[in-house]
DSSP file (Angstrom, degrees, kcal/mol; ACC not computed):
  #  RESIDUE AA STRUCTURE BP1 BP2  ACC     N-H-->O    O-->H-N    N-H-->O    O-->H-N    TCO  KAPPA ALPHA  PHI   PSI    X-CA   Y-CA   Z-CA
    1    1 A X              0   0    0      0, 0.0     3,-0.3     0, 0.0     4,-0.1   0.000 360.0 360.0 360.0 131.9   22.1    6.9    7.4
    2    2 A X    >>  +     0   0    0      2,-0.2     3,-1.0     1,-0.2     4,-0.5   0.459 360.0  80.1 -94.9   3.5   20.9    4.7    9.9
    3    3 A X  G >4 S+     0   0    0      1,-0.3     3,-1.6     2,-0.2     2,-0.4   0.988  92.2  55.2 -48.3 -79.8   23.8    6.1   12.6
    4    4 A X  G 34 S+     0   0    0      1,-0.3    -1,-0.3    -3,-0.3    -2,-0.2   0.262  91.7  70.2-104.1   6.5   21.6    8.6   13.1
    5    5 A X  G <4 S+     0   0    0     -3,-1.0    -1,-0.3    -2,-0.4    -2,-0.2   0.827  83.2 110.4 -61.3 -42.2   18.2    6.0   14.1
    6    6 A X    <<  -     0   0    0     -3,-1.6     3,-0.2    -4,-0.5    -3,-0.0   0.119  61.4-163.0 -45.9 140.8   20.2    5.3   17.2
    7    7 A X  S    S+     0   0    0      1,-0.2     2,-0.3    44,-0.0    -1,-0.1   0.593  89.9  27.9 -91.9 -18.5   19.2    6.4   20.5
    8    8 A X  S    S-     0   0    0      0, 0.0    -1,-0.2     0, 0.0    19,-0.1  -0.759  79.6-149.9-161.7  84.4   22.5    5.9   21.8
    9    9 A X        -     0   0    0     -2,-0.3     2,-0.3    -3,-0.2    16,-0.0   0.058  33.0 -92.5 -79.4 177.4   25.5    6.1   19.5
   10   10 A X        +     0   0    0      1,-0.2    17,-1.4     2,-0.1    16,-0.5  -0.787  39.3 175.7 -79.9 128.5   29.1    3.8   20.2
   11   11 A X  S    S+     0   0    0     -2,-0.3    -1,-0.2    15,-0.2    17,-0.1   0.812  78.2  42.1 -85.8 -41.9   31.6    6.1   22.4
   12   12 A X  S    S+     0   0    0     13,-0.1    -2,-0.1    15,-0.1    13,-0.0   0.994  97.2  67.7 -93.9 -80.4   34.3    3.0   22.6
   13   13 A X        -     0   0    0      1,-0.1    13,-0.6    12,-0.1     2,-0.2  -0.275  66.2-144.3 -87.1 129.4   34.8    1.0   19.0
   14   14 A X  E     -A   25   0A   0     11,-0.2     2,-0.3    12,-0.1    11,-0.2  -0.514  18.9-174.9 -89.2 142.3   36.3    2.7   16.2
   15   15 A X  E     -A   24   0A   0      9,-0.6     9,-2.5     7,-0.2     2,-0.3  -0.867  38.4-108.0-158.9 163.9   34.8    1.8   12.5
   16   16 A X  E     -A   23   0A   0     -2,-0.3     2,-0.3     7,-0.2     7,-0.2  -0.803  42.6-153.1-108.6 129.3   36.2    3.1    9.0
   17   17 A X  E  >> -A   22   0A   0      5,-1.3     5,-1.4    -2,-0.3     4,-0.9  -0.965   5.1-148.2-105.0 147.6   33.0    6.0    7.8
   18   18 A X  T  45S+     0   0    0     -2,-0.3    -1,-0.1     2,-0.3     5,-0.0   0.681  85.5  47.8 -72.6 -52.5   32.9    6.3    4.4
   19   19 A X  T  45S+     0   0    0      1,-0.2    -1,-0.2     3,-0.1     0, 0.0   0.999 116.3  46.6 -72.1 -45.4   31.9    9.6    3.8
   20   20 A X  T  45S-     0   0    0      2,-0.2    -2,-0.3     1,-0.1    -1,-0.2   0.561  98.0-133.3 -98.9 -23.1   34.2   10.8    6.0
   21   21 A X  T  <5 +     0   0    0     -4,-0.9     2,-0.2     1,-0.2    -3,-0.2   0.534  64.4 101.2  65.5  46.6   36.9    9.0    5.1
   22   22 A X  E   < -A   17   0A   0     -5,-1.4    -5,-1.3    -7,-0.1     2,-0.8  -0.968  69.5-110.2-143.3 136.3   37.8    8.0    8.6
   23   23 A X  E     +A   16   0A   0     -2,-0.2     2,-0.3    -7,-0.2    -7,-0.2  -0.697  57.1 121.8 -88.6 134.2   38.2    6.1   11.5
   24   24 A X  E     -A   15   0A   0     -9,-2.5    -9,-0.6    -2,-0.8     3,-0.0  -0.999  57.3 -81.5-158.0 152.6   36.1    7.1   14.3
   25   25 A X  E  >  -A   14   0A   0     -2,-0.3     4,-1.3   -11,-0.2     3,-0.4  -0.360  37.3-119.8 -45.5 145.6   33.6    6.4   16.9
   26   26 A X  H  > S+     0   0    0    -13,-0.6     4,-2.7   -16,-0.5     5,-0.5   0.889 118.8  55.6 -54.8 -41.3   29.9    6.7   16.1
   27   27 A X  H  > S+     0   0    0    -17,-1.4     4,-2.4     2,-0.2    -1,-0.2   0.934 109.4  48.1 -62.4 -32.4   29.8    9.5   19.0
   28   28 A X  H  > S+     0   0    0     -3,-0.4     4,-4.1     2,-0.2     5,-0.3   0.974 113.0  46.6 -71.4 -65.8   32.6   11.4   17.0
   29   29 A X  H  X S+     0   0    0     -4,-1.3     4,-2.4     1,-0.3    -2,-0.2   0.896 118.7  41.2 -24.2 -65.8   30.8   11.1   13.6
   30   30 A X  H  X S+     0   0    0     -4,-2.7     4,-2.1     2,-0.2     5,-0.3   0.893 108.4  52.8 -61.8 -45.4   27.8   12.1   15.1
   31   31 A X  H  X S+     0   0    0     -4,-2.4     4,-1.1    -5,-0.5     5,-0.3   0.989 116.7  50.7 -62.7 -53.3   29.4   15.1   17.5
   32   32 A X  H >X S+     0   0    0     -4,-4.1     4,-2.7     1,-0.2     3,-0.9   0.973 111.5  45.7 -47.6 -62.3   31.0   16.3   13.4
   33   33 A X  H 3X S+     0   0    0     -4,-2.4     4,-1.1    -5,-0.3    -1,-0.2   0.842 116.0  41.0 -71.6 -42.5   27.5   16.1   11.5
   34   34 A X  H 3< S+     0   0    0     -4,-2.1    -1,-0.3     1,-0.2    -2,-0.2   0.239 117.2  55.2-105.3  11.7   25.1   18.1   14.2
   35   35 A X  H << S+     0   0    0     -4,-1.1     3,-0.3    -3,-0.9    -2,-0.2   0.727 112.4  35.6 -55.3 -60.0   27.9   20.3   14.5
   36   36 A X  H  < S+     0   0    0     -4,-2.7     2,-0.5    -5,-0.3    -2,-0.2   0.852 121.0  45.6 -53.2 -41.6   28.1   21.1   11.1
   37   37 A X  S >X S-     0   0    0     -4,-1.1     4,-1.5     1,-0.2     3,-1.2  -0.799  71.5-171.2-118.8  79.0   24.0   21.1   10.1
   38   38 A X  H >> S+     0   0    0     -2,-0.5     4,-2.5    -3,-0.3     3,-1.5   0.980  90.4  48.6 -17.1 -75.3   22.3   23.3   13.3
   39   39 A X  H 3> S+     0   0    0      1,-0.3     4,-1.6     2,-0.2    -1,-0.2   0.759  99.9  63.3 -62.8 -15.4   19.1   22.5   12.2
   40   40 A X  H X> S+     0   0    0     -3,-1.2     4,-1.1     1,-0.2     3,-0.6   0.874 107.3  49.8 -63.7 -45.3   20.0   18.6   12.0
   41   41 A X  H <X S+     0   0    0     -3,-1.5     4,-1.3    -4,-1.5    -2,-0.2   0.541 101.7  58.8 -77.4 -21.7   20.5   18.9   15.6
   42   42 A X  H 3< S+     0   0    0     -4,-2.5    -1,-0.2    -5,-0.2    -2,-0.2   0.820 115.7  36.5 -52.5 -50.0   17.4   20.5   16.1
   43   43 A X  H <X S+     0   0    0     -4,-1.6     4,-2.6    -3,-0.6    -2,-0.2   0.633 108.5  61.8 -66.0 -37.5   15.7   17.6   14.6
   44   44 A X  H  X S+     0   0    0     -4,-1.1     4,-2.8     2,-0.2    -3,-0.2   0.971 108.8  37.9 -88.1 -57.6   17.7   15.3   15.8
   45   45 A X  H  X S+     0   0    0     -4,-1.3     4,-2.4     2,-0.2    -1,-0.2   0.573 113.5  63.7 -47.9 -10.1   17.1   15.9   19.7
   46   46 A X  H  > S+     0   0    0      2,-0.2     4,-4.3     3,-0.1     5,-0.3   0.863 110.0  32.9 -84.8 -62.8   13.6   16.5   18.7
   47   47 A X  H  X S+     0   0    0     -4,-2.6     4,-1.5     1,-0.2    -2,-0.2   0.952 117.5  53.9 -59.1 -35.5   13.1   13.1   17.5
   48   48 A X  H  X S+     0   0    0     -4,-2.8     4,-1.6     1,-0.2     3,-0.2   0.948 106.8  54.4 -69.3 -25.0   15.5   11.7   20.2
   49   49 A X  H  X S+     0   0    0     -4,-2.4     4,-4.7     1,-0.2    -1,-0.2   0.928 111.1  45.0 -31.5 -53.2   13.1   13.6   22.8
   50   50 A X  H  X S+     0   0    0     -4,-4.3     4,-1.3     1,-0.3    -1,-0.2   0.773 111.6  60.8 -75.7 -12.0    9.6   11.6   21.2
   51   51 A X  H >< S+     0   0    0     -4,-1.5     3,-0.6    -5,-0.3     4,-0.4   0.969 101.2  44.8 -56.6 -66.6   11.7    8.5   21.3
   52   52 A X  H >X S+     0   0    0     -4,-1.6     4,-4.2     1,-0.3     3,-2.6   0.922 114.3  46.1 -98.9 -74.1   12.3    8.5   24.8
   53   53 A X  H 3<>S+     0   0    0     -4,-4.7     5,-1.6     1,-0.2    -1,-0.3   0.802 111.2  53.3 -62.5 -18.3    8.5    9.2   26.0
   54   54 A X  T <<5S+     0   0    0     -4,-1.3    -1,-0.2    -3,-0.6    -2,-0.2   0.645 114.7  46.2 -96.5  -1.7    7.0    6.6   23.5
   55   55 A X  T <45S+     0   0    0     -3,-2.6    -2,-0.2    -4,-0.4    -3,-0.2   0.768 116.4  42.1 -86.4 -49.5    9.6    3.8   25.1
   56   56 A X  T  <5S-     0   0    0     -4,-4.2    -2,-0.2     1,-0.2    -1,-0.1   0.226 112.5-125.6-114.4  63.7    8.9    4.7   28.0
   57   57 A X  T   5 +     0   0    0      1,-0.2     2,-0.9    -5,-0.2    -3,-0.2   0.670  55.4 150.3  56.7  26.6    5.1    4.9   27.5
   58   58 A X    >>< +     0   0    0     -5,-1.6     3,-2.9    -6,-0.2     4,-1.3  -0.449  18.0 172.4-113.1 102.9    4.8    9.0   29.0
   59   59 A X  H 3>  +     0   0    0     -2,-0.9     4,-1.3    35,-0.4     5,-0.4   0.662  68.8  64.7 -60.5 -12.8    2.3   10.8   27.5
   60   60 A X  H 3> S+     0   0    0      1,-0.3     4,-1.6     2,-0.2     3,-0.4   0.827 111.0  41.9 -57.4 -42.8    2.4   14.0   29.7
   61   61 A X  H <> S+     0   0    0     -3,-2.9     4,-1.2     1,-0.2    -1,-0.3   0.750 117.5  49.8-109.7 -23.0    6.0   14.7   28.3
   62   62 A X  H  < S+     0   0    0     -4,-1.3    -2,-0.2     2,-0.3    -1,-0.2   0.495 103.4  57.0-102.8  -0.4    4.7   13.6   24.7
   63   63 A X  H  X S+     0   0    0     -4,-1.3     4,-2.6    -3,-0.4    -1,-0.2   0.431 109.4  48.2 -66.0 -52.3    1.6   15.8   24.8
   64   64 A X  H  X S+     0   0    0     -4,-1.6     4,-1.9    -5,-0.4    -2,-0.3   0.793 105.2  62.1 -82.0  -2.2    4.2   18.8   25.4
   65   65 A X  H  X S+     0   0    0     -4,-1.2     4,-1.4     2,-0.2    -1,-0.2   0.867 104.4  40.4 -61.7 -47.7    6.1   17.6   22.7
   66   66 A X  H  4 S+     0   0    0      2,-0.2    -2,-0.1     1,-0.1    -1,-0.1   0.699 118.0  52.3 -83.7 -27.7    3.5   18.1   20.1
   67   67 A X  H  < S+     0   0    0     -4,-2.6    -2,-0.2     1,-0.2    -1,-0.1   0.978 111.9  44.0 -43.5 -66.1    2.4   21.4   21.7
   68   68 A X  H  < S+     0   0    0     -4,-1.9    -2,-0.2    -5,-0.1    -1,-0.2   0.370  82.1 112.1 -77.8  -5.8    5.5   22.8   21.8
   69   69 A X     <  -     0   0    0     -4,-1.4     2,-0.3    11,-0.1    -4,-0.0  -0.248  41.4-170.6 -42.7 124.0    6.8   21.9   18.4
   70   70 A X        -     0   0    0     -2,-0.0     2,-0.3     2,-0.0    -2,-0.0  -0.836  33.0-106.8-118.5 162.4    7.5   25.1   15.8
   71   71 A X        -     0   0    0     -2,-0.3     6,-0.0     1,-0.1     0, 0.0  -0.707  31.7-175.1-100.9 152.9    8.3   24.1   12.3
   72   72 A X        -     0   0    0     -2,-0.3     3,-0.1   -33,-0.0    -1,-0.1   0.026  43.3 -95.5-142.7  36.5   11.0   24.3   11.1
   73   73 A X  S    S+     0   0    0      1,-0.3    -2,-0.1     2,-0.0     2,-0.0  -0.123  84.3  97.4  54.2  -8.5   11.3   23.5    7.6
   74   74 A X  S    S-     0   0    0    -35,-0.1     4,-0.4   -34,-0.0     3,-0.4   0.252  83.8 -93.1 -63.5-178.0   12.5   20.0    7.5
   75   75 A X  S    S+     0   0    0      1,-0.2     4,-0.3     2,-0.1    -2,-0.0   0.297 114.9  73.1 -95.4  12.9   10.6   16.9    7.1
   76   76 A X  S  > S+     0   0    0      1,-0.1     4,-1.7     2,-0.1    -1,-0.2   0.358  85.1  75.1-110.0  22.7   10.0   16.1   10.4
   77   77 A X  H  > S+     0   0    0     -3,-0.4     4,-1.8     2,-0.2    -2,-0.1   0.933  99.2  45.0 -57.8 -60.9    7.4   19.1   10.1
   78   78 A X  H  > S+     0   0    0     -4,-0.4     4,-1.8     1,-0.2    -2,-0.1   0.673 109.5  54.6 -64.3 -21.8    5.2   17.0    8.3
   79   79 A X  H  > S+     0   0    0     -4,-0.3     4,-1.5     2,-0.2    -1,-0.2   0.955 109.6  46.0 -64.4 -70.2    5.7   14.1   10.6
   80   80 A X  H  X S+     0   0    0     -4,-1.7     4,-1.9     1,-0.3    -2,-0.2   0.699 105.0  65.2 -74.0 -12.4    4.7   16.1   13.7
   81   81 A X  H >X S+     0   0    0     -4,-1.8     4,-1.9     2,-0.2     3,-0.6   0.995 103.5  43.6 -34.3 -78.5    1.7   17.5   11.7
   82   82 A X  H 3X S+     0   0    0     -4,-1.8     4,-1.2     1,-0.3     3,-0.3   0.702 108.8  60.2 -73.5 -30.3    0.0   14.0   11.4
   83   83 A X  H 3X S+     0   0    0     -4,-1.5     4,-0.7     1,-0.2    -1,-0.3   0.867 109.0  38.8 -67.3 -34.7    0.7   13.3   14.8
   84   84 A X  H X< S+     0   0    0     -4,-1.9     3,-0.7    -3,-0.6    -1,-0.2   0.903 112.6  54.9 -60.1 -30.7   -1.3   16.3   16.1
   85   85 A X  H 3< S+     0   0    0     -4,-1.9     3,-0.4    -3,-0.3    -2,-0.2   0.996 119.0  35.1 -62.9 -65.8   -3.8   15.7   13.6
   86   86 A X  H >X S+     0   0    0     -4,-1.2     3,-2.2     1,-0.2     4,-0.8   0.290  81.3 136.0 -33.3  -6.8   -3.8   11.9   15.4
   87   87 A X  H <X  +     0   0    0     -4,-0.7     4,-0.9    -3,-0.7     5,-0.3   0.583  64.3  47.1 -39.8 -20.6   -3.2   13.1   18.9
   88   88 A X  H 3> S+     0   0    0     -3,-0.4     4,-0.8     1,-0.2    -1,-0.3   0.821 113.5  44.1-117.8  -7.9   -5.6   11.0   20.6
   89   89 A X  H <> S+     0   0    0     -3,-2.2     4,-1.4    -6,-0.2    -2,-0.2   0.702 109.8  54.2-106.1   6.1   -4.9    8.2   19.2
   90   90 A X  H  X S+     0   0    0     -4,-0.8     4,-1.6    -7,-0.2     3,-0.3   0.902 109.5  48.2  -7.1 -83.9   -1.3    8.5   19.5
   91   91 A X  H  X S+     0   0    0     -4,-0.9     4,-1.8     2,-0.3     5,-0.2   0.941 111.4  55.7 -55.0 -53.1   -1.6    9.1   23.2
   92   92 A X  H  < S+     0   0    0     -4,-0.8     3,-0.3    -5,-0.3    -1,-0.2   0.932 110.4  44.0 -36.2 -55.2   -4.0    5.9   23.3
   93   93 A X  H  < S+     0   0    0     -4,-1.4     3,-0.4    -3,-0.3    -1,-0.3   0.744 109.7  51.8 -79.3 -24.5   -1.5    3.8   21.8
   94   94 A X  H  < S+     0   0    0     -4,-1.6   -35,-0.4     1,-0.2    -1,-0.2   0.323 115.3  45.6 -98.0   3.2    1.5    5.0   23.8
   95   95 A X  S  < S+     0   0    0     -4,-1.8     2,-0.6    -5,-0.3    -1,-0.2   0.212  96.8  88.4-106.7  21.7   -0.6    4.4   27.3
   96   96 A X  S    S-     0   0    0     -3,-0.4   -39,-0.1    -5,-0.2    -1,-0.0  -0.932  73.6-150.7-118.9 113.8   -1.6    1.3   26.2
   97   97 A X  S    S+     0   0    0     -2,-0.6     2,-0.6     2,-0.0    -4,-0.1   0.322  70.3  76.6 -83.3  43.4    0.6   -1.3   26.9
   98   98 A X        -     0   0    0     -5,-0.2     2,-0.3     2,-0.0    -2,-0.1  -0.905  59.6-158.6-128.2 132.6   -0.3   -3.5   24.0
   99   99 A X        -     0   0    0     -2,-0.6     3,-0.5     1,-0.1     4,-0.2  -0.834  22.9-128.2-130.4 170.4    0.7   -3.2   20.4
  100  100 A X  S  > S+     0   0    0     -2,-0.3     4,-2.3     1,-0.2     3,-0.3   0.428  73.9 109.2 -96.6  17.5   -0.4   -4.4   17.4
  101  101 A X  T  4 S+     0   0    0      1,-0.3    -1,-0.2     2,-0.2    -3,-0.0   0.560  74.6  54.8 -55.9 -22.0    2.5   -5.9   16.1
  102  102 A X  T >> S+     0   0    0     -3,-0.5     3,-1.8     2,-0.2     4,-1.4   0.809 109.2  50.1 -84.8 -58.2    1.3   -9.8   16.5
  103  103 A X  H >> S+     0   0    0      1,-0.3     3,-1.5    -3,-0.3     4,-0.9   0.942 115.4  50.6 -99.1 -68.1   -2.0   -8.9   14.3
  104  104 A X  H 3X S+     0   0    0     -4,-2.3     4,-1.3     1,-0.3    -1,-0.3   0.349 108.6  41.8 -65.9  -9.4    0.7   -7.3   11.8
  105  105 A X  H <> S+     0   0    0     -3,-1.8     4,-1.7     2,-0.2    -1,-0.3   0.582 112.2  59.7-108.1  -9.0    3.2   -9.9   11.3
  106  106 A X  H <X S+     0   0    0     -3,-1.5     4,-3.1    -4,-1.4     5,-0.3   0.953 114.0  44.7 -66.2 -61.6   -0.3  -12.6   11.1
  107  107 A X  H  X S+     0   0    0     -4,-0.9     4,-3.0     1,-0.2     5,-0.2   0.924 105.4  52.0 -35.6 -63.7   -0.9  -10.1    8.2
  108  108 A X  H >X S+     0   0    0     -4,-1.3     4,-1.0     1,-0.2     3,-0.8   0.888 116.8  48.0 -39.8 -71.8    2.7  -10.0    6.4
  109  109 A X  H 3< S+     0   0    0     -4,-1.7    -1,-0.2     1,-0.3    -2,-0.2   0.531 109.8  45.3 -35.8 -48.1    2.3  -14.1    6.5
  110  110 A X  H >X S+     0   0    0     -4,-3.1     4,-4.4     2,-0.2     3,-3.5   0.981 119.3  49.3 -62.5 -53.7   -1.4  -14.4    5.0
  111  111 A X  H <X S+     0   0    0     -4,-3.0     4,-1.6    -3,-0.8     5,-0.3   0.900 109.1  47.2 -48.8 -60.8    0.1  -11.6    2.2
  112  112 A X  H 3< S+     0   0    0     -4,-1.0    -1,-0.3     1,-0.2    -2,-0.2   0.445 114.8  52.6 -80.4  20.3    3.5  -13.5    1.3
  113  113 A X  H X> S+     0   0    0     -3,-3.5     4,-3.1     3,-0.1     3,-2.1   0.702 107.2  47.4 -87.4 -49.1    1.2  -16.9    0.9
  114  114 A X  H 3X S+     0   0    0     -4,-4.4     4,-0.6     1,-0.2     5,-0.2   0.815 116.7  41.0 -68.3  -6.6   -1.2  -15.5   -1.4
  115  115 A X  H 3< S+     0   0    0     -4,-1.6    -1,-0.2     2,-0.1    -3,-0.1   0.625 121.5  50.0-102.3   7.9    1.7  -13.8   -3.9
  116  116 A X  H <4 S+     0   0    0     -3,-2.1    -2,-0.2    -5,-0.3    -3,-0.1   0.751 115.0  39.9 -74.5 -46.8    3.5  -17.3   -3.2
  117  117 A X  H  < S-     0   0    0     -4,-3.1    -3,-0.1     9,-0.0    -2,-0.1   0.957  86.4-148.3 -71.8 -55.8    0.4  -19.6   -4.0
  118  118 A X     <  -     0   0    0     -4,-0.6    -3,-0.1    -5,-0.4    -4,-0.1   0.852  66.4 -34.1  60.5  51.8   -0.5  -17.7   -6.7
  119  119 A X        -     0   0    0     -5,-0.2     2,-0.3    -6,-0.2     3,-0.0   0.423  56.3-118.8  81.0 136.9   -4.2  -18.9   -5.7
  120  120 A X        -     0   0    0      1,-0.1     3,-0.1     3,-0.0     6,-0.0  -0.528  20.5-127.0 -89.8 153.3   -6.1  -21.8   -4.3
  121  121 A X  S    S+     0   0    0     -2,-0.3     2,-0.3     1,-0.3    -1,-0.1   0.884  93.7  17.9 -84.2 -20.3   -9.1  -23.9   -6.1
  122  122 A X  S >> S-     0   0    0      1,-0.1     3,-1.6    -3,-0.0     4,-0.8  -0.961  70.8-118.6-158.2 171.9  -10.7  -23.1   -3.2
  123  123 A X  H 3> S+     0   0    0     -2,-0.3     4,-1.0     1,-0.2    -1,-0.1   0.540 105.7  50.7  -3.8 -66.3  -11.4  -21.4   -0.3
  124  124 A X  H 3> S+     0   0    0      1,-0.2     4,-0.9     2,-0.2    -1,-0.2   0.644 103.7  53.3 -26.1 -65.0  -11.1  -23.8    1.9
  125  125 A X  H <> S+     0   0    0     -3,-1.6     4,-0.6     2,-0.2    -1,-0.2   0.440 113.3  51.6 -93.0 -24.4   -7.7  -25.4    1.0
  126  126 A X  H  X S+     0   0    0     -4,-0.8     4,-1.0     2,-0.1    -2,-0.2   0.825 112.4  45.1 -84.6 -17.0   -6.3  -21.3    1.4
  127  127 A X  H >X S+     0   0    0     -4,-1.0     4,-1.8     2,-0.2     3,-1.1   0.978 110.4  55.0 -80.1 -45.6   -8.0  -20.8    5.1
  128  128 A X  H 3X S+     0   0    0     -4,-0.9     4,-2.2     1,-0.3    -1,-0.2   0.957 112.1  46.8 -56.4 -49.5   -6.6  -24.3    6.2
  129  129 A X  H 3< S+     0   0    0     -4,-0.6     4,-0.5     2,-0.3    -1,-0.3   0.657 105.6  51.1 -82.7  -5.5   -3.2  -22.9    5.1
  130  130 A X  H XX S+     0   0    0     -3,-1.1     4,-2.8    -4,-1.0     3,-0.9   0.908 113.4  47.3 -66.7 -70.6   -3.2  -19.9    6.6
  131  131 A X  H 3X S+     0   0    0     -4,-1.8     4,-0.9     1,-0.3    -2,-0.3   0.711 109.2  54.7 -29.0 -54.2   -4.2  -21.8   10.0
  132  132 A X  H 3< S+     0   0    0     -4,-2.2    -1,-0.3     2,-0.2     3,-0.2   0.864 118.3  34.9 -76.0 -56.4   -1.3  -24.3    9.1
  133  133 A X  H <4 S+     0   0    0     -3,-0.9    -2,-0.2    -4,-0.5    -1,-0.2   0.796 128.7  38.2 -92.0 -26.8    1.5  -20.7    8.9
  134  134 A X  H  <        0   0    0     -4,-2.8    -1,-0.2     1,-0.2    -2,-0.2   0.904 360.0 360.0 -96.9 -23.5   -0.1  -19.0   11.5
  135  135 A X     <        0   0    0     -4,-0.9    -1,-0.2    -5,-0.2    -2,-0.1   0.111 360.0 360.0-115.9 360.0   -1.2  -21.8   14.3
């Protein structure tokens, strides 16, 4: 459910949930579900915790994060795995104010011409059109 991606769920505007088969707030919804599932709530403060230090770019609190994490049978076990296995470049990338996100969306572009083109006759004529979508 992508309610629960939110850092900061709706207190005020009321919306029909489905499952629930109710109108309510996102805060209500939410306050029902990590009520119900403990360990969902475990998770869920866990994540909103690493959230928080990789917006606002502090690794000190996102270093104890990774310490102090115990598993706990979920999937975000496996998550917090590969970031300790990554740890240092993790940490790199969340003091760094710079992302690679530019380089990645150059990438998407080059990819949806070439399954678009479905090939050049040459070279040339595909680097000139990359330069042409990217430029």
């Amino acid at each position: 459910m992508s309610l629960f991606h939110k850092a900061a769920p709706d207190e005020i505007h009321t919306r029909y949930f489905f499952g629930l088969n109710e109108y309510m707030t996102e805060q209500n919804a939410f306050d029902i579900a990590l009520n119900e599932y403990p360990s969902l709530k475990f998770v869920y403060e866990t994540y909103l915790a690493f959230h928080s230090a990789l917006m606002n770019q502090d690794t000190r609190k996102l270093w104890h994060l990774l310490d102090t994490y115990r598993n706990t049978g979920t999937p975000l076990d496996i998550a917090m795995e590969t970031l300790r296995k990554n740890r240092a470049g993790v940490l790199a990338a969340t003091a760094s104010p710079r992302s690679n996100g530019p380089i990645e969306g150059v990438n998407r572009l080059i990819k949806l011409l070439k399954r678009s083109c479905f090939g050049f006759r040459n070279q040339g004529n595909f680097f000139d059109r990359i330069y042409q979508i990217t430029a």
